[in-house]
VOBA-1610 file (N, C-alpha, C; in pm, whole numbers, padded with zeros to 5 digits, always signed):
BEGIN
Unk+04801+01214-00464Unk+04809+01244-00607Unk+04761+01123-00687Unk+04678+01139-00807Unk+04645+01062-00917Unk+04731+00998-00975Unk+04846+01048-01033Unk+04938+01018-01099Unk+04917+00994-01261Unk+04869+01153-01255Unk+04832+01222-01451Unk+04944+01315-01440Unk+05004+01381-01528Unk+05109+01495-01533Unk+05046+01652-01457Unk+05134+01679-01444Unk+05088+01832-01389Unk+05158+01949-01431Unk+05241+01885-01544Unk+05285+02012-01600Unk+05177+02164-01637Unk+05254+02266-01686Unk+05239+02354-01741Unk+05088+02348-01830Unk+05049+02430-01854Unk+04960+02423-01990Unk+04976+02439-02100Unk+05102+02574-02119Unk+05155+02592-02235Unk+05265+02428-02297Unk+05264+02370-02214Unk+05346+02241-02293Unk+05266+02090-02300Unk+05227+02037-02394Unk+05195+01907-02363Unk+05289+01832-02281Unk+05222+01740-02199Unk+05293+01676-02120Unk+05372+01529-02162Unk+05429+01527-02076Unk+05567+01406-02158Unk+05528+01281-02115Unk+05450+01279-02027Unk+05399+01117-01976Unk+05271+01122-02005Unk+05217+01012-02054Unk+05069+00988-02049Unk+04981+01006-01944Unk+04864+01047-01925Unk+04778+01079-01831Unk+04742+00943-01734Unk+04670+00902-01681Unk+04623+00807-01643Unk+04456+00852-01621Unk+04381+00784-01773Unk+04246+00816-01766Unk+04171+00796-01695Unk+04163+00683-01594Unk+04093+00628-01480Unk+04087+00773-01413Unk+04239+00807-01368Unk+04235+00895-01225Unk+04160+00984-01275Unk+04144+01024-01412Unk+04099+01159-01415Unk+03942+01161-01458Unk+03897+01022-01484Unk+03758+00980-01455Unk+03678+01050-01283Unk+03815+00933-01258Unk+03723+00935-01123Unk+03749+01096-01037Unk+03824+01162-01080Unk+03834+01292-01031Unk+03724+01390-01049Unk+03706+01413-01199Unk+03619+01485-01244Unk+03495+01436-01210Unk+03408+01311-01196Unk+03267+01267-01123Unk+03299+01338-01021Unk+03382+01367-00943Unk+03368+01460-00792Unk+03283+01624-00827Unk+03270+01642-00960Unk+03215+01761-00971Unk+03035+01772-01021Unk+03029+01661-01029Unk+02919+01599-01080Unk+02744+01652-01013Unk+02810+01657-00863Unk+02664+01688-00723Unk+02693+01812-00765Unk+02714+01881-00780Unk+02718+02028-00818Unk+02663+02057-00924Unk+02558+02189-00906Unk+02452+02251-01001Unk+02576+02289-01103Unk+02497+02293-01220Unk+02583+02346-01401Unk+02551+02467-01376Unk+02649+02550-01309Unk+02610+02726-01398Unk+02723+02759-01376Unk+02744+02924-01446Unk+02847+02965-01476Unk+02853+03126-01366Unk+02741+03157-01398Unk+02723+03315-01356Unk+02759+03414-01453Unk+02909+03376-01511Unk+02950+03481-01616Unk+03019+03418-01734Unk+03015+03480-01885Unk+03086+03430-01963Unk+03214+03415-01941Unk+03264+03310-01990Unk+03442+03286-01944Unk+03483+03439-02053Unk+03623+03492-01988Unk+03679+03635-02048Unk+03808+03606-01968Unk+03916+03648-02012Unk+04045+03637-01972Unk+04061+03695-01861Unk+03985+03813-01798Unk+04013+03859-01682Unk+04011+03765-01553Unk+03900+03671-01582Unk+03869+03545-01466Unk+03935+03430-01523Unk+03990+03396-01662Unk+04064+03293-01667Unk+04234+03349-01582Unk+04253+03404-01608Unk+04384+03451-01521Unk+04374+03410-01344Unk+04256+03460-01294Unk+04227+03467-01189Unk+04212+03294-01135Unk+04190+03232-01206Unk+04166+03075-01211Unk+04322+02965-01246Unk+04418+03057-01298Unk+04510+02978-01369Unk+04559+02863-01315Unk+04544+02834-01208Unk+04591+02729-01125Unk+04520+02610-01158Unk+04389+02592-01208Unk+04363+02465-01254Unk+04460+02392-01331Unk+04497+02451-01397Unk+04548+02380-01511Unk+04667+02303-01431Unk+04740+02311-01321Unk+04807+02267-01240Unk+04779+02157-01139Unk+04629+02202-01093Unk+04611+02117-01007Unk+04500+02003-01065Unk+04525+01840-01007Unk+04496+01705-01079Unk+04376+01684-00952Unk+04346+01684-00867Unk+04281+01653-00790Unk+04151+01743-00700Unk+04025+01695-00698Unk+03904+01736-00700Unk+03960+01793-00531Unk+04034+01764-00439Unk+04021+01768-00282Unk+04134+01911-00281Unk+04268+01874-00394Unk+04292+02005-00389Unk+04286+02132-00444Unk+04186+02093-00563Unk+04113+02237-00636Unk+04012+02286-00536Unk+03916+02225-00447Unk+03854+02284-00342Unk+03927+02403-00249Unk+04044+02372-00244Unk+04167+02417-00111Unk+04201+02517-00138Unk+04267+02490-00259Unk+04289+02635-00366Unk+04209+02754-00395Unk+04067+02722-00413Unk+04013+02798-00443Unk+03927+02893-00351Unk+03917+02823-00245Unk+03883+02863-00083Unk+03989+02960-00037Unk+04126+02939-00087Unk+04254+03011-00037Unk+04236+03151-00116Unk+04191+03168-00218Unk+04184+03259-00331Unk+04117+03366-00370Unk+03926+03284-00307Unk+03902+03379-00307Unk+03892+03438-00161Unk+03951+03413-00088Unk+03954+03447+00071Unk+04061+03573+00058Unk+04117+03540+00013Unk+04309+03610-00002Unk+04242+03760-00150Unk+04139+03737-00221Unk+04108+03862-00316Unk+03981+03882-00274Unk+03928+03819-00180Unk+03787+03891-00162Unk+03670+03867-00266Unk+03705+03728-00313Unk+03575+03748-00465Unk+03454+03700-00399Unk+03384+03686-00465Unk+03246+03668-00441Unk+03224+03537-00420Unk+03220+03417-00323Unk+03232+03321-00315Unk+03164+03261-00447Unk+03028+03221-00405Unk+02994+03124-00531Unk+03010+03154-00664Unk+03016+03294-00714Unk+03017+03327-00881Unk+03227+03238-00885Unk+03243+03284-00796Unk+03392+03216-00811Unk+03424+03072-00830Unk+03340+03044-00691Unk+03351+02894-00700Unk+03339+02807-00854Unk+03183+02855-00908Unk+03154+02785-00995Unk+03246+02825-01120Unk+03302+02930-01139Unk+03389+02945-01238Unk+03521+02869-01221Unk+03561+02839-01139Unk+03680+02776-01115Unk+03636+02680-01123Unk+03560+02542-01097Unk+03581+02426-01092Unk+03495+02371-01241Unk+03431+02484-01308Unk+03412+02471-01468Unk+03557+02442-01542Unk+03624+02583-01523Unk+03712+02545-01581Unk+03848+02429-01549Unk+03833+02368-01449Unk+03911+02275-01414Unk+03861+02133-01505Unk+03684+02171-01506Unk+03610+02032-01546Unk+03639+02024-01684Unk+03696+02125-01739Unk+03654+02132-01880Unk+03776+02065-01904Unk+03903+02143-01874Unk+04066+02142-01901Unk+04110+02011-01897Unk+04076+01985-01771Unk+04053+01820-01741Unk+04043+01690-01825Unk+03927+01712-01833Unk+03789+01657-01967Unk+03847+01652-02101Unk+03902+01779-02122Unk+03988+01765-02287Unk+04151+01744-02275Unk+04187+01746-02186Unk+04326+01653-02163Unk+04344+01549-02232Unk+04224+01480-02138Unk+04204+01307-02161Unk+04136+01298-02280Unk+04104+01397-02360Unk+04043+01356-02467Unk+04154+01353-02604Unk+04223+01470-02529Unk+04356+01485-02640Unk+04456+01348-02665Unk+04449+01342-02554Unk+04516+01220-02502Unk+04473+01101-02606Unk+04339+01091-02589Unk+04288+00957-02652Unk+04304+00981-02778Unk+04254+01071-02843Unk+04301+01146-03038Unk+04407+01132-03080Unk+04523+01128-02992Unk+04655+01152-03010Unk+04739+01038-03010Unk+04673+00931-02945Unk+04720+00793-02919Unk+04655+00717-03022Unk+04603+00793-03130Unk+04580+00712-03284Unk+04654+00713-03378Unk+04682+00612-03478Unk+04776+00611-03585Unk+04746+00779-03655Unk+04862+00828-03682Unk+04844+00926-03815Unk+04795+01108-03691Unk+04820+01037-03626Unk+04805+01162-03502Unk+04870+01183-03434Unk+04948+01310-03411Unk+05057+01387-03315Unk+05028+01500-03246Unk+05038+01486-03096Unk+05026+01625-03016Unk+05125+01736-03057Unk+05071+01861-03126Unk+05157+01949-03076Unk+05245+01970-02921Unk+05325+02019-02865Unk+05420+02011-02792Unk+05365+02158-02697Unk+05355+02278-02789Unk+05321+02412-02768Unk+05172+02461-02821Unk+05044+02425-02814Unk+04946+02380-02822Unk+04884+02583-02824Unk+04951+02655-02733Unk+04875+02775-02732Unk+04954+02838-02780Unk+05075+02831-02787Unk+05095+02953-02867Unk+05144+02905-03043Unk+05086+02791-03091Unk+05108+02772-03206Unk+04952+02770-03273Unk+04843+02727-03152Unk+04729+02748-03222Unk+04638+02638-03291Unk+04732+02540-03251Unk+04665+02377-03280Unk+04711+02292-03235Unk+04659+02200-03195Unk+04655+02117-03079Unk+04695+01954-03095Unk+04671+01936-03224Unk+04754+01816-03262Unk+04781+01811-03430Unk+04820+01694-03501Unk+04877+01758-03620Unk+04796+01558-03683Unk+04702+01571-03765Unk+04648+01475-03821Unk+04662+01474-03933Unk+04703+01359-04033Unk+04821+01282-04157Unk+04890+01462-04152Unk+04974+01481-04081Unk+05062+01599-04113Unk+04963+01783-04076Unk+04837+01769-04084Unk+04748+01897-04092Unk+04708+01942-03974Unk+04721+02058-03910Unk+04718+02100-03770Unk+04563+02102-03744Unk+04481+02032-03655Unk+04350+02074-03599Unk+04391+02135-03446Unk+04280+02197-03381Unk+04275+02256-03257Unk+04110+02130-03240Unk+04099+02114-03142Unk+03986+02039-03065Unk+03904+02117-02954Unk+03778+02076-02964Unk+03691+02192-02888Unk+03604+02078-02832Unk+03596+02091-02763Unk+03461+01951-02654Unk+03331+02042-02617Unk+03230+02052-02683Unk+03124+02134-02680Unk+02968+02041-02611Unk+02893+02107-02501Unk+02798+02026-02482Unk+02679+02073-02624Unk+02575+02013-02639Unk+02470+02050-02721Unk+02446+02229-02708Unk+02391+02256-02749Unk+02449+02405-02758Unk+02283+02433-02794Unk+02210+02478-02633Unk+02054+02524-02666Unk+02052+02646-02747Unk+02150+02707-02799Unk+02139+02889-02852Unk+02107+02822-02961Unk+02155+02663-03040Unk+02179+02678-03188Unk+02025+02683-03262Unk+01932+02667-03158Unk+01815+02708-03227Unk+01725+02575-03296Unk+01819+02433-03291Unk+01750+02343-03366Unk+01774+02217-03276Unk+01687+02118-03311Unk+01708+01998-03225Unk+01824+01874-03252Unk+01847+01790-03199Unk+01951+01714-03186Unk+01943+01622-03314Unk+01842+01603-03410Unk+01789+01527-03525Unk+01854+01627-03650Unk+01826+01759-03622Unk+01827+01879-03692Unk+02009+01831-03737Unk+02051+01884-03627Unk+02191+01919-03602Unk+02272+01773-03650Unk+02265+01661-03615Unk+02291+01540-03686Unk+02298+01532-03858Unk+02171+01611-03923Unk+02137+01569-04051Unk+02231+01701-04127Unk+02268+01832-04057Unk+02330+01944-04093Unk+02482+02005-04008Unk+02532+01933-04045Unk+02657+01929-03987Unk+02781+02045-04000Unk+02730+02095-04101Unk+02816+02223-04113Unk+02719+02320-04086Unk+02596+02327-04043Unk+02513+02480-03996Unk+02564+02447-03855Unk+02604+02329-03773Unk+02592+02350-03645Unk+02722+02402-03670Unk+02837+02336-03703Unk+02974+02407-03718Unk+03014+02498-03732Unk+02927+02551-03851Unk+02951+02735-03865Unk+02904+02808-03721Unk+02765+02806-03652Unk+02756+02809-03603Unk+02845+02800-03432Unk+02929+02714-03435Unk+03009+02665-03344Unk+03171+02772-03335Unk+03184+02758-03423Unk+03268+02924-03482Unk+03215+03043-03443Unk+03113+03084-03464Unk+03081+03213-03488Unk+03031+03241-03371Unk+02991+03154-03250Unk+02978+03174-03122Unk+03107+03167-03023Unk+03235+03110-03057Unk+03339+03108-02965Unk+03351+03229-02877Unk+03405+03203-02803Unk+03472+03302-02705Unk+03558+03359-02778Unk+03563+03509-02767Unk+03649+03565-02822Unk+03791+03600-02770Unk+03811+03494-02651Unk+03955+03531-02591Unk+04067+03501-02629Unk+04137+03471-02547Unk+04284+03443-02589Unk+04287+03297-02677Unk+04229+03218-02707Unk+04204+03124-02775Unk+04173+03139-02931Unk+04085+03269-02966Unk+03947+03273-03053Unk+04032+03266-03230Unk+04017+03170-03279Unk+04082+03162-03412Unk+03956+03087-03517Unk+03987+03096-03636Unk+03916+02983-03716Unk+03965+02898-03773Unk+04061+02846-03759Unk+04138+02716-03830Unk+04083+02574-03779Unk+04121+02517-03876Unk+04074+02348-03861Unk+04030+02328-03678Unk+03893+02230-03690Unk+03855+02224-03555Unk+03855+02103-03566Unk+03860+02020-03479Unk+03771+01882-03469Unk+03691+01887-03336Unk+03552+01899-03328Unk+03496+01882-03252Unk+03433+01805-03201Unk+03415+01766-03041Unk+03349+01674-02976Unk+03221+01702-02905Unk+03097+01686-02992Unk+02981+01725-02929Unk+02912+01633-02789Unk+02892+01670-02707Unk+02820+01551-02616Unk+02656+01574-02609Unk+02590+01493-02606Unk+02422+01516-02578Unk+02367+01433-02505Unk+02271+01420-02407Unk+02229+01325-02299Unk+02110+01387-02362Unk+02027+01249-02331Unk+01859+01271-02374Unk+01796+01333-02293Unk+01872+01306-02136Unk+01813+01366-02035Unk+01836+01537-02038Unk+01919+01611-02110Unk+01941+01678-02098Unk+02083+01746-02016Unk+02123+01653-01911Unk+02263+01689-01886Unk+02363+01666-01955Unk+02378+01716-02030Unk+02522+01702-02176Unk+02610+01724-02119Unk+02654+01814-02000Unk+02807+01847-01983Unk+02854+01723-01848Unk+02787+01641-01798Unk+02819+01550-01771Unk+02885+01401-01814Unk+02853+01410-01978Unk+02921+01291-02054Unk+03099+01360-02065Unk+03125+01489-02055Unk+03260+01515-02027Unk+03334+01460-01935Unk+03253+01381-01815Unk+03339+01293-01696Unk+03308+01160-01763Unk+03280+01126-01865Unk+03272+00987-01885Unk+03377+00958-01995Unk+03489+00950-01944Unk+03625+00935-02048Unk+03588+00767-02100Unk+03563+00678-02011Unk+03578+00532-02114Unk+03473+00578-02249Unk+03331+00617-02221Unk+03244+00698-02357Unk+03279+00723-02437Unk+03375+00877-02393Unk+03418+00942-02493Unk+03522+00862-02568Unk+03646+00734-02530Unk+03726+00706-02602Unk+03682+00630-02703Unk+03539+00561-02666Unk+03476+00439-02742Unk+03412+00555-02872Unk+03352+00641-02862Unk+03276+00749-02949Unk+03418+00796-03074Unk+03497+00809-02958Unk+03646+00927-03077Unk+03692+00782-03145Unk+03726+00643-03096Unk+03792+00569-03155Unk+03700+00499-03288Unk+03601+00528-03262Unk+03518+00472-03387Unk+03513+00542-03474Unk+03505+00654-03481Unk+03467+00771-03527Unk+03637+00819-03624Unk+03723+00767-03573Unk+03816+00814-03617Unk+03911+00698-03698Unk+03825+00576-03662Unk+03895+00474-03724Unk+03938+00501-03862Unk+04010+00456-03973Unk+04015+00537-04100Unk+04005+00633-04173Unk+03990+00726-04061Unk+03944+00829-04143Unk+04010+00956-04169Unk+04012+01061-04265Unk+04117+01131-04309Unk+04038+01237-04304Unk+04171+01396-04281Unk+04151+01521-04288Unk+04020+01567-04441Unk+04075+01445-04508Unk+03930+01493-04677Unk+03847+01413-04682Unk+03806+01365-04529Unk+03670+01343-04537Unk+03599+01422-04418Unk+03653+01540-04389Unk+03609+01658-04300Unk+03508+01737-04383Unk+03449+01830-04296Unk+03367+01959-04320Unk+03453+02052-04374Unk+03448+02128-04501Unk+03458+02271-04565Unk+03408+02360-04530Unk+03446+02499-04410Unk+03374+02591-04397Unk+03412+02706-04447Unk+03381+02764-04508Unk+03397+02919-04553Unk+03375+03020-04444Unk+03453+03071-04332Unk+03461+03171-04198Unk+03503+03304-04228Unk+03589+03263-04356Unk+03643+03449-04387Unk+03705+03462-04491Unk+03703+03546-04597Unk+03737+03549-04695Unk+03853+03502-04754Unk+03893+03413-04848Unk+04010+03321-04915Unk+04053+03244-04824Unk+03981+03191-04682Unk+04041+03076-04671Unk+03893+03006-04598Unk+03985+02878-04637Unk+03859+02724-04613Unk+03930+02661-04456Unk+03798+02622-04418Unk+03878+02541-04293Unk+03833+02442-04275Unk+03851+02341-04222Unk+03826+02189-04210Unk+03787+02149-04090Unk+03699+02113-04091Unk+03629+02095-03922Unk+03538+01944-03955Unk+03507+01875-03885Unk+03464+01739-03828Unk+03352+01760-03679Unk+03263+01647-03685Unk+03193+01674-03515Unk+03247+01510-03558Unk+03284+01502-03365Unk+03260+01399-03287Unk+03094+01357-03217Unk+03033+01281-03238Unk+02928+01265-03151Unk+02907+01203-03044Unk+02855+01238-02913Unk+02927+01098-02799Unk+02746+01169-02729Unk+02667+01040-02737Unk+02527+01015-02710Unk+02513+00905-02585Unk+02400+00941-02512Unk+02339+00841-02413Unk+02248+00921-02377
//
């Protein structure tokens, strides 16, 4: 074991993570091709729930070999769905983690079923870790200079599952020049250096205003984390 928490998902955890371990965990997913096969949908997040439990790259392999052996799934469309969502869950742990360990910032406790994820000078955001997003139609210069078309945008594409809301976001975009963006998600020292600058002084009213649905405004922010 790493020695990061392994609680529940529905509860933030009571001890701090240990970001190293979960550095060096998540690079274990790294030699492995990026695909999905299918949009994430609650029927296969159910089928997966055990990530959120398990801390270690040697025994999410074990697990998931046991699983789909024991339901008969389709090996690889499985595989790669399961150790996405481990990479992701993972990935924004430690990111919560780092947001949360700033002045004027508090983890919610009950994160899913209240619907936001930490509570900044007092105001609830939810956090979303998004790679560059080829659907949005514009380039990485584009999206920099227009910050609320990518945002709206970023909304209006969510998953519509058990998650899908529009309230305050703060988001963490990643972009590699090379093109592998969802790989700066294993680079937690990055991401803390990107969120801690980024967040130094700065307040819920100097966020993004989006208009998502009639009479109400929501407040959303991008993180940017580049190489």
């Amino acid at each position: 074991m790493v020695g990061f928490d392994t609680s529940c998902y529905n509860s933030y955890p009571l001890m701090a993570y240990d970001l190293e371990a979960i550095e060096t965990e998540l690079k274990k997913r790294l030699p492995y091709k990026n695909k999905w096969f299918r949009k994430q949908n609650d029927h296969w997040d159910d089928e997966t729930k055990f990530i959120y439990k398990i801390n270690t790259w040697d025994e999410l392999i074990a697990q998931i070999a046991a699983t789909w052996k024991a339901n008969d799934f389709e090996k690889e469309p499985y595989f790669y769905y399961a150790i996405n969502r481990w990479y992701n869950f993972w990935s924004a742990q430690a990111i919560e983690q780092i947001i949360t360990d700033m002045p004027g910032l508090a983890a919610n406790p009950n994160p899913v079923q209240d619907h936001y994820d930490f509570k900044w000078l007092g105001e609830p955001f939810d956090h979303k870790t998004s790679v560059f997003p080829k659907g949005f139609g514009y380039d990485y210069a584009f999206a920099k200079a227009h910050p609320v078309q990518l945002i709206t945008w970023f909304y209006n594409e969510q998953s519509k599952g058990q998650r899908y809301h529009l309230n305050n976001r703060l988001f963490v975009v990643v972009y590699d020049k090379n093109g592998d963006h969802y790989k700066l998600k294993s680079e937690i020292k990055l991401l803390r250096e990107a969120i801690e600058t980024h967040m130094k002084d700065r307040t819920p009213g100097q966020t993004y205003t989006v208009n998502l649905e009639t009479g109400k405004e929501t407040k959303a922010d991008i993180i940017w984390v580049t190489r």
